[in-house]
C-alpha positions in Angstrom: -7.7 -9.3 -11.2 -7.3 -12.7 -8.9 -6.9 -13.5 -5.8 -3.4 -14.8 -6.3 -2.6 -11.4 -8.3 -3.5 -9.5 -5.5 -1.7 -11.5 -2.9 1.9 -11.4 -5.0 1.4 -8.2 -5.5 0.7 -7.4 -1.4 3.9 -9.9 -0.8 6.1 -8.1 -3.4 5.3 -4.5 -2.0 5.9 -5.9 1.6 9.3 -7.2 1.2 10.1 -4.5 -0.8 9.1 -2.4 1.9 11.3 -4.4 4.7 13.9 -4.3 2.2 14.1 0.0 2.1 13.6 -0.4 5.6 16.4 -2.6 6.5 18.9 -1.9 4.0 18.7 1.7 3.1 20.1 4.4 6.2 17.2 7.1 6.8 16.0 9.0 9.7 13.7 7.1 11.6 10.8 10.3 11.0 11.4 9.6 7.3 11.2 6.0 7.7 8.3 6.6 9.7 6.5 8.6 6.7 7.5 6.2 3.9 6.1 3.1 5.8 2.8 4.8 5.9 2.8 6.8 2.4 3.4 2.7 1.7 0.5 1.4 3.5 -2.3 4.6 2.1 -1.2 3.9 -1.5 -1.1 -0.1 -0.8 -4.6 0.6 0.8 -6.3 3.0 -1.8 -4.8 0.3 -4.3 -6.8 -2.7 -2.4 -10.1 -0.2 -2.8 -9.8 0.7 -6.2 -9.2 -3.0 -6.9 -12.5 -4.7 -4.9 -14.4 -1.5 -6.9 -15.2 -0.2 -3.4 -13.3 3.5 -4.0 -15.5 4.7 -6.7 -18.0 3.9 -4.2 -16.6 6.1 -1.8 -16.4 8.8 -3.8 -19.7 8.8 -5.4 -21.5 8.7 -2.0 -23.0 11.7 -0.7 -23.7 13.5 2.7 
């Protein structure tokens, strides 16, 4: 995947975010949760992407 793939994908998701958060009425808790629920998936996303989650989860203790 490129670099510019990544980074439209990363601006999509955000202004999509700051849309649900500006337009659509929720509690501020449930805001709150959605932002980050957001941010982990965005995050595990990134990982998975750079190969560095299968990484993660082969490394033992």
């Amino acid at each position: 995947m490129s670099l510019i793939t990544i980074l439209l994908v990363l601006i999509v998701v955000g202004v999509l975010l700051w849309l649900v958060n500006t337009y659509i009425p929720m509690d501020g808790t449930i805001k709150k949760i959605f932002n980050i629920v957001v941010v982990i998936v965005v995050i595990i996303w990134l990982l998975k992407v750079f190969g560095l989650f299968d990484n993660l989860m082969n490394m033992h203790v």
